[in-house]
VOGU-3710 file (C-alpha; in Angstrom, 3 decimals, decimal comma):
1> xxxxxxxxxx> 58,007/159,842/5,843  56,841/161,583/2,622  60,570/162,569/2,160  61,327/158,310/2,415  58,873/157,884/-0,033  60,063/160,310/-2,766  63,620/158,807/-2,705  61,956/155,194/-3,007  60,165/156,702/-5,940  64,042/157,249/-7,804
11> xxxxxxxxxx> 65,570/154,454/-6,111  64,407/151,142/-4,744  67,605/151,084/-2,743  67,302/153,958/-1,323  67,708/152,939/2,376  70,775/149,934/1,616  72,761/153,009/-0,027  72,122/155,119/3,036  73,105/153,207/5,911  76,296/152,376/3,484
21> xxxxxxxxxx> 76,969/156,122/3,496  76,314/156,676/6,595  78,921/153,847/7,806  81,301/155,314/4,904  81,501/158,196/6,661  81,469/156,785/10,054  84,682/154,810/8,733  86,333/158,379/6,995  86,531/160,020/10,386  88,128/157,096/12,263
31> xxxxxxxxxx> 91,123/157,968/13,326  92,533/154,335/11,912  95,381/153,599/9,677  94,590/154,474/5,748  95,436/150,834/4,987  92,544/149,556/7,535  90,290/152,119/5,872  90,337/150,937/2,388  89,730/147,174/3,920  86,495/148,684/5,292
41> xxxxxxxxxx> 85,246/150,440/2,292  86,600/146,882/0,183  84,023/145,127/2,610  81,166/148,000/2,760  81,655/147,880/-1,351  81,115/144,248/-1,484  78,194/144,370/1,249  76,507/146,985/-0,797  76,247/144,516/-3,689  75,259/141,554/-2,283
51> xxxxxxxxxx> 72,324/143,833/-0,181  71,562/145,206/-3,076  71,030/141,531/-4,933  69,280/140,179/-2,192  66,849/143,025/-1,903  66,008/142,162/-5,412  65,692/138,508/-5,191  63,340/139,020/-2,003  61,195/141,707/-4,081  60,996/139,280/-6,523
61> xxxxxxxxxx> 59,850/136,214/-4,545  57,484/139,033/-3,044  55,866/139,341/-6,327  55,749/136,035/-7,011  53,911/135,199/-3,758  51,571/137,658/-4,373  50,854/136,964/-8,148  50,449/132,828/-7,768  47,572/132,592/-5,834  45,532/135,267/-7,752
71> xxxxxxxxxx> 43,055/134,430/-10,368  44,497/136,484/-13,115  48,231/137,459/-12,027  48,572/133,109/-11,954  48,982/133,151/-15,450  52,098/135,605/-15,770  53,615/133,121/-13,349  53,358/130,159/-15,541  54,269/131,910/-18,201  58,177/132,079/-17,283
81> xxxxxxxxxx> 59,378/134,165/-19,929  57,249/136,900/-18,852  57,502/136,482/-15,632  61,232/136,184/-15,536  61,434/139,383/-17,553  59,497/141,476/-15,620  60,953/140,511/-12,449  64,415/141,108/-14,590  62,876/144,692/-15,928  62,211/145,838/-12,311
91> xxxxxxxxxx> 63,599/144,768/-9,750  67,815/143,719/-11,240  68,021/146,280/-14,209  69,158/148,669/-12,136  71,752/146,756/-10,350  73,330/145,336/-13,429  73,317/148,517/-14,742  75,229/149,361/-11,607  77,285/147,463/-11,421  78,220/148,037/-15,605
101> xxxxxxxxxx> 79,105/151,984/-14,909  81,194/150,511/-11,847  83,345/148,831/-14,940  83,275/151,550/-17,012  84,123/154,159/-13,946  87,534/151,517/-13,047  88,297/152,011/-17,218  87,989/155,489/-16,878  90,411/155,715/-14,270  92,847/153,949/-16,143
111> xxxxxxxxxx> 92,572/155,531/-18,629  93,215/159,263/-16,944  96,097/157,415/-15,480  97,462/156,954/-19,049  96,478/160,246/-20,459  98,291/161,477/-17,212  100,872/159,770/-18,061  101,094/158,534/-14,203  99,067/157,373/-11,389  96,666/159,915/-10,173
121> xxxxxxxxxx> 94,216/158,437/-7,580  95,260/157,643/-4,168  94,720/154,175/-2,788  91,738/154,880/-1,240  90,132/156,680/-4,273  90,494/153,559/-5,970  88,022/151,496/-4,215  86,116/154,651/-3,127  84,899/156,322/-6,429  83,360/152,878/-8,315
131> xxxxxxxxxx> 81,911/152,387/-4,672  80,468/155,128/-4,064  79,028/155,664/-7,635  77,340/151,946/-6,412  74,933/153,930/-4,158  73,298/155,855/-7,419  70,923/154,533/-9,643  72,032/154,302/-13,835  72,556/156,568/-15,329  72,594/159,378/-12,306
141> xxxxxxxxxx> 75,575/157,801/-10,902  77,057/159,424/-14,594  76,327/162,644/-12,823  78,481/161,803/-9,781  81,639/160,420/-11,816  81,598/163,340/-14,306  81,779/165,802/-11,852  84,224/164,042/-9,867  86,239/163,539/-12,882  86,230/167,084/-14,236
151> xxxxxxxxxx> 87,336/168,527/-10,881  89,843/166,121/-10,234  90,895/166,935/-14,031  90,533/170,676/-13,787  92,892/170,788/-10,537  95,676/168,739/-12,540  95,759/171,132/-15,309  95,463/174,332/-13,200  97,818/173,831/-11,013  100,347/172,291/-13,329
161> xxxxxxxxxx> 101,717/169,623/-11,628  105,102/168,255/-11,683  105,368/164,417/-12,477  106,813/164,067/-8,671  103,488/165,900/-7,067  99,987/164,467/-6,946  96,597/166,118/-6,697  93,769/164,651/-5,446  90,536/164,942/-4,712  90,163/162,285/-2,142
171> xxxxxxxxxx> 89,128/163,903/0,580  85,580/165,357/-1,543  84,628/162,632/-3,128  82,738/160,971/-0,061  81,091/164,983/-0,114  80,651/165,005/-3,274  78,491/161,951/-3,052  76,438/162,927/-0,102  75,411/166,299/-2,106  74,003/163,708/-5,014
181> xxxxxxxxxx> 72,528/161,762/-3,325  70,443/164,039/-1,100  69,698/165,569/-4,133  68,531/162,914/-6,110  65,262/164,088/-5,826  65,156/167,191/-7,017  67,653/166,042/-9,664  65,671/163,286/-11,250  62,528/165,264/-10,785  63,487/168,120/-13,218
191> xxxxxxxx> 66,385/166,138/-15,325  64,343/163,958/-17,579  67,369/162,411/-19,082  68,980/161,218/-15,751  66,129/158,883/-15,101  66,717/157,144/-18,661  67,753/153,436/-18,449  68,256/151,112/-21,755
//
């Protein structure tokens, strides 16, 4: 349980991103038809958002219930401004902050695509790397799409590639994002920059 708690600590959704995983990778090893996977991780993707903004909106209400009725904590509730910032401040930063580095991560793939001078990401990378960088808090999730990025980058350029060939890393990324995120602890523990949001 202590273990629970340390992840909540570093990320209040912590247990939405892990059953996603988990049923990510329940989905990889299907033996099902590539086209039927990316459907799945389309709808897991746009599940994992929607959790993620309801779990907000229900810590909010949360908050309000418990501040309204008490004899100092009423007055942050009238005053909305406050109120609506806090609730803004800690409980939907992170998501819009999310879902922000999802945008950037879908510009940074076109743009490698350009520098590349062709299409390098499989279908199912596509919808796989800005969804899986969903399940990591800003700007951690940084961590997960640089590494993926260099590797994937690294592989081109070592092994040369002919415009007809295509390297990918599609197979690792769903690994490489397991590895994070069971490491987020000790990560954001010793890495005070990681845990730095605007």
């Amino acid at each position: 349980m202590n273990i629970i708690f340390q992840y909540l600590k570093y990320d209040q959704y912590f247990i939405i991103s892990a059953f996603i995983l988990l049923f990510t990778f329940i989905i990889y090893f299907l033996k099902i038809d590539e086209k039927i996977k990316i459907k799945f991780y389309y709808y897991l993707f746009l599940i994992a958002i929607f959790s993620n903004f309801i779990f907000s909106i229900f810590l909010g209400y949360n908050l309000y219930l418990l501040w309204k009725d008490h004899p100092l904590s009423k007055y942050l509730v009238q005053n909305k401004d406050y109120f609506f910032g806090y609730i803004y401040f800690h409980f939907f930063r992170d998501l819009i902050f999310r879902l922000i580095g999802i945008l950037i991560v879908i510009f940074l793939m076109i743009f490698l695509n350009f520098a590349f001078k062709r299409d390098i990401f499989y279908d199912e990378e596509k919808i796989l790397i800005p969804f899986l960088s969903l399940l990591f808090r800003f700007p951690y999730n940084a961590l997960f799409i640089v590494l993926g990025f260099v590797f994937l980058s690294l592989g081109i350029l070592i092994f040369n590639l002919s415009k007809s060939e295509r390297f990918s890393f599609k197979n690792y990324w769903i690994f490489l994002a397991l590895i994070l995120f069971l490491l987020q602890p000790f990560f954001l523990s010793n890495y005070e920059f990681l845990k730095y949001t605007p």
